[in-house]
C-alpha positions, 0 to 999 in steps of 0.5 A: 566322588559321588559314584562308582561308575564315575569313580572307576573313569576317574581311577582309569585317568589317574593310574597308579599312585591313586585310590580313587573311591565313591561316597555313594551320594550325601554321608550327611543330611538333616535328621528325619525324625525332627526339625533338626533346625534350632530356629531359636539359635540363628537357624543352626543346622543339625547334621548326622552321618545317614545311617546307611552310610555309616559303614561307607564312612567307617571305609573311607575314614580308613583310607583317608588315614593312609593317604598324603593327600586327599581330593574331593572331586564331587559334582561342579554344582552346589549339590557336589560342593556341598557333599564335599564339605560333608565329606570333610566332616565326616571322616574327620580329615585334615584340612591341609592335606585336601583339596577340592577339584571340579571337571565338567566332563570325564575325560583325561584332559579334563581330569588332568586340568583339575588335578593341576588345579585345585582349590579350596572348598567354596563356602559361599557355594555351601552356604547356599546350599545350606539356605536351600536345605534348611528353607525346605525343611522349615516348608516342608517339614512343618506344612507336611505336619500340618496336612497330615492333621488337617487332610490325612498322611503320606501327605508333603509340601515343599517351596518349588514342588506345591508351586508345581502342583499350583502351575496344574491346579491352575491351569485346569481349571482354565480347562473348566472354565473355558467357554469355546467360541465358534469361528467360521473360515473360508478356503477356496481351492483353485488352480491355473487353467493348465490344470497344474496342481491346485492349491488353497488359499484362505480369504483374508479381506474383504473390501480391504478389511480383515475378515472375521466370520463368528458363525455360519450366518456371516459366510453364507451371503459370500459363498453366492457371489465367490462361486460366480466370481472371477480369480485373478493373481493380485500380488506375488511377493518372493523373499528368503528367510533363515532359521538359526539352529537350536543352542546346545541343550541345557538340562530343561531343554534336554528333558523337554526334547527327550519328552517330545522325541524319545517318550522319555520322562523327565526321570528317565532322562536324567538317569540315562544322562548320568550314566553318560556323564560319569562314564562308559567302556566304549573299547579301543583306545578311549576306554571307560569315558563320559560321553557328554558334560555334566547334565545338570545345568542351565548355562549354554555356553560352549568352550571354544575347543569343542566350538573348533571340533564340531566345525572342522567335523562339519567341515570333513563331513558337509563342506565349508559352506555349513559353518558360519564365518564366526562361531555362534555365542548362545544366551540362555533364557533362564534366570539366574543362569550359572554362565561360567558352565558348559552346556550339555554336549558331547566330550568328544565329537569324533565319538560319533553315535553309530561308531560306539554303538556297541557299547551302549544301551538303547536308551543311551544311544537315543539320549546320546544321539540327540545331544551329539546332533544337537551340538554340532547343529548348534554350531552349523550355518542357518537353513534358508527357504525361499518365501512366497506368498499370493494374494488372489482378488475375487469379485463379480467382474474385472472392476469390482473384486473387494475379496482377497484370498492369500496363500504361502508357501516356502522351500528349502534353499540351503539346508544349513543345520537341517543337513543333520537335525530339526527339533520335533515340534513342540506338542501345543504349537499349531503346525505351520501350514506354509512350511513345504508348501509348493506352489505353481509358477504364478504371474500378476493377472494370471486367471484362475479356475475356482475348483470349490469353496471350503468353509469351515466352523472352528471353534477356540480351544482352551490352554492344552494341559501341561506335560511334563517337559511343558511344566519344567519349561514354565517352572524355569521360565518363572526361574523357579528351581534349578536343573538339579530340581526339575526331575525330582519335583515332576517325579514327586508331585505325582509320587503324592498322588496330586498330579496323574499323567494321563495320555501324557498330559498332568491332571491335577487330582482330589487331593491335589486341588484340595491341598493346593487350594488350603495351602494358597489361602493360609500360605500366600508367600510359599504359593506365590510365583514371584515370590519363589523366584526370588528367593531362587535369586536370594539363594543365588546372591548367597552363592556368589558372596554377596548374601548372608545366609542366616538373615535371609533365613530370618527375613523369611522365617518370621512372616511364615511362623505367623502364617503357620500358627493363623493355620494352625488355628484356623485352617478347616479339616478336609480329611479324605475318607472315601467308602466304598460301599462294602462290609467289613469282612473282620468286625462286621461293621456296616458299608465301614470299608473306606480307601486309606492312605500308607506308604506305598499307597492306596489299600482298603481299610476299615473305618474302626481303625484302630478297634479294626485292623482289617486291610485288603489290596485296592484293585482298579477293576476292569469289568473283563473276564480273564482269558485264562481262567474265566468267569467260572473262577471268578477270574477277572482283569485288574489293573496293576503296578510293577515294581518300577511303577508300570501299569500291566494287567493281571488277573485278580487270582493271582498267584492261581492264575498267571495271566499279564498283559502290558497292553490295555484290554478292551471290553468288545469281545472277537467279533470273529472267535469272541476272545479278548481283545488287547489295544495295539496302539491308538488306532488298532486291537489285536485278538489273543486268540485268534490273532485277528486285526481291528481298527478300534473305530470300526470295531461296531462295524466288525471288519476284521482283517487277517492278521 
């Protein structure tokens, strides 16, 4: 197996009579140090055991000798079918005696099942796996070489995560370019004249046509005749409609609604999500289990025994009428879906969340909690509301109303899955204002009193920037990557530092706008969207038999040598050298100290590099004195990084002086003690002195309340 968590579930299953031990990952991979692809040699692979994993090789060889049979039982994905065949490989086994085996979740039945059923090792599913390595290596490896000539190192490209860098690049620069138009809207509270509670209805006509106010000018001439006009009920309309439970997650869905939900990253998701898959010690007579299926896949079908447990639970729990007549089938939106996999869901529904708490972390509660919530709302009847909406006529006199006001409204009927889960809403939607709106008991012909009119400017607002769960949602729309790819491309864009993340939105960086735009003009294939997808469906084909791997590679390779030798040539250096004003300190040079690039990221270097070896740490300054040691030692607040890649802020002494803070300082001193204050959340700041609370906004204003 892969892991040691997962490999200590499998052995409890198994019992005695079987070793059961992990590979810790791939034992084999392309070498690092070159191409490692003869392209000259019908793209003949060059494989070697991974140098830390030498000794784990050396150990498992060691076991295999002793043993009768061997079962591979990686992941059911091309990733798990591929680590086997290296496996095979490596420790020089014999074919005869091994078998590969698949579950898609950790249990004892399911274990069971596939030891009952092995196979042999699917080479059209390796294939596939090797056309994807060695198609990034030749994008990868030879464009990597080529930014680090043409712009400077630390530099990468790959198919799917460029694409990802071009979905930000372009997506800011419709934020730049955007041009707002103003609008104008008009509201008219008004209620019934037995002073029930008011409402507000929006004037949608006007003489029968649809109203369209672009700036205040237009409003103005109405609001003299609707405040002298007559309200009068024109039409009631009352209706029903249902809303269907969301399918059980796939792996996008999982890292969009953890982003939305949890705060989670796409990162953080999956390494929680694979702590829950391979298995957990939950006490009593379960014991170490996985919790939820595999959690790498766009498929969201479910096997009809968990579809039979999650209804007889909403049975016991909430009563027949919350399951549907007839379990409901879900189609996935993404391309190339693998269908014959389980979406994501819970192994066992009588693990309730709160039931096995205990055992668990925070993070895999929450994780756990949604996934649990979602499937067996998946499986639950529809939420219905009642609907209604009014059209209020508005004129001069009884015969003369050419304006009409609408307003909805909608309540719940019977709650269905909403008994037990609703999606958060996604961050770029517009809220639905008619959504648990109640509205008075309203009659044909009922007179209203018009209480005020609201007109109100608005002005366009340019496409929202992506957020991470946005950005996968998009890359799986186009069918460009696949589960097992979503959290590493996020992670890595940023890792390069072409994307940064603020206030959880992407933005695109210097270099990240400046290798985007090369590579779209000397690399239009390897940029192009459409293209990508294909070759994902390509890679599929290959998966399924239908495909040779090897003329796929040579259909690809040769348009892409061309282009590689015209940029060679052609494209322009745009080395990044940015100075930042200062001496070099070591050799004397003048305003020479520049911001370079190493492996672990940005530091200050001198520009006579290699005459001048000088190097400092790059510090984000803030301006702010250090609460600790102060001005008088030079101390000052800098922003920071630990080692997981949080921002903190310490003083620039360190080690001399100890101060941290994960909370963001703020420049405005106490207006009550002059100490530093720290951002709490959006709204409110805390003094580290004296404790005193501030709303941020009111800060000039210097209203401090007790703590």
């Amino acid at each position: 197996m892969e892991s040691p968590a997962k490999a200590r579930s499998v052995g409890h299953f198994l019992g005695k009579g079987y070793t059961v031990t992990a590979s810790k990952g791939h034992v084999r991979d392309l070498l690092k140090s070159q191409l490692s692809v003869d392209v000259e040699n019908n793209f003949e692979p060059k494989y070697r055991v991974i140098n830390d994993k030498r000794e784990t090789v050396k150990e498992l060889k060691a076991l295999v000798a002793k043993a009768s049979e061997v079962y591979l039982a990686t992941d059911p994905d091309r990733e798990g079918e591929a680590i086997a065949w290296h496996l095979l490989a490596a420790i020089d086994v014999d074919e005869a005696k091994t078998k590969r085996v698949v579950f898609h979740e950790i249990t004892e039945s399911a274990v069971q099942e596939a030891f009952s059923q092995p196979r042999q090792i699917n080479m059209d599913v390796v294939d596939a796996y090797q056309a994807r390595r060695i198609l990034d290596r030749l994008v990868g490896y030879n464009i990597t070489e080529l930014l680090w000539q043409k712009v400077r190192n630390q530099l990468s490209a790959g198919r799917v995560q460029s694409i990802a860098v071009r979905l930000v690049v372009d997506r800011e620069r419709e934020v730049e370019s955007f041009v707002p138009v103003e609008y104008w809207t008009l509201d008219a509270e008004l209620k019934k004249q037995n002073n029930a509670r008011p409402f507000i209805a929006r004037l949608m006509k006007i003489n029968k046509r649809d109203v369209s106010f672009t700036k205040q000018s237009d409003v103005l001439p109405h609001l003299d005749v609707l405040e002298k006009s007559k309200y009068v009920i024109k039409d009631v309309k009352h209706g029903t409609r249902q809303r269907k439970p969301s399918a059980p997650f796939t792996t996008s869905t999982l890292q969009q609604e953890a982003s939305r939900r949890l705060g989670f990253n796409a990162r953080r998701t999956m390494a929680v999500a694979q702590q829950l898959y391979e298995g957990i010690d939950v006490g009593g007579k379960d014991g170490f289990v996985g919790l939820i299926t595999y959690m790498r896949t766009d498929s969201t079908n479910v096997s009809q025994q968990a579809q039979s447990e999650a209804r007889g639970y909403v049975i016991k729990r909430f009563g027949d009428k919350y399951v549907p007549a007839k379990p409901p089938i879900y189609k996935t939106r993404a391309k190339g879906a693998q269908e014959a996999h389980e979406a994501i869901r819970p192994t066992g529904i009588h693990r309730e969340p709160q039931s096995i708490k205990a055992a668990l972390s925070r993070d895999q509660l929450r994780l756990y909690t949604l996934i649990w919530e979602r499937f067996v709302a998946s499986q639950m009847e529809n939420a219905i509301y009642n609907t209604l909406q009014v059209d209020v006529a508005a004129g001069p006199t009884a015969n003369d109303m050419p304006y009409i006001f609408r307003v909805s409204g909608s309540t719940i009927k019977f709650a269905g899955f909403l008994a037990l889960y609703e999606d958060t809403r996604d961050e770029d939607l517009s809220l639905d204002a008619d959504e648990g709106r109640i509205l008075p008991d309203l009659k044909i012909s009922e007179v209203l009193d018009l209480i005020r009119l609201m007109p109100e400017q608005h002005f366009t607002q340019a496409p929202p920037r992506y957020t991470e769960a946005t950005l996968v949602r998009t890359l799986e729309e186009y069918g460009i990557g696949r589960p097992s790819t979503y959290a590493p491309t996020v992670a890595v864009i940023q890792d390069r530092d072409y994307v940064s993340k603020q206030d959880k939105r992407l933005i695109p960086t210097d270099t990240g706008k400046i290798v985007n735009d090369l590579l779209v003009e000397y690399f239009p294939d390897i940029m192009n969207y459409q293209f990508t997808a294909h070759m994902e469906e390509e890679l599929d084909d290959i998966a399924e038999g239908k495909m040779e791997w090897r003329p796929m590679l040579g259909q690809f390779y040769q348009p892409f040598q061309q282009q590689l030798s015209v940029a060679g040539e052609n494209m322009p250096a745009a080395i990044q050298e940015e100075r930042i004003g200062r001496d070099c300190p070591s050799c004397g040079g003048v305003e020479t100290l520049v911001i370079r690039y190493g492996r672990f990221g940005k530091f200050i270097g001198c520009a006579n590099y290699p005459t001048c070896r000088f190097t400092e740490p790059l510090l984000e300054r803030t301006g702010i004195s250090c609460p600790t040691c102060g001005e008088e030692h030079g101390g000052e607040i800098v922003v920071r990084k630990s080692r997981k890649g949080r921002t903190f802020y310490g003083c620039i002494r360190y080690p001399e002086c100890q101060f941290t803070s994960w909370k963001r300082p703020l420049p405005t001193p106490c207006p009550n003690c002059g100490g530093l204050l720290i951002e709490q959340n959006k709204t409110t700041a805390q003094c580290l002195k004296c404790a005193s609370v501030y709303q941020k906004d009111e800060l000039s204003e210097v209203s401090a309340e007790p703590a």
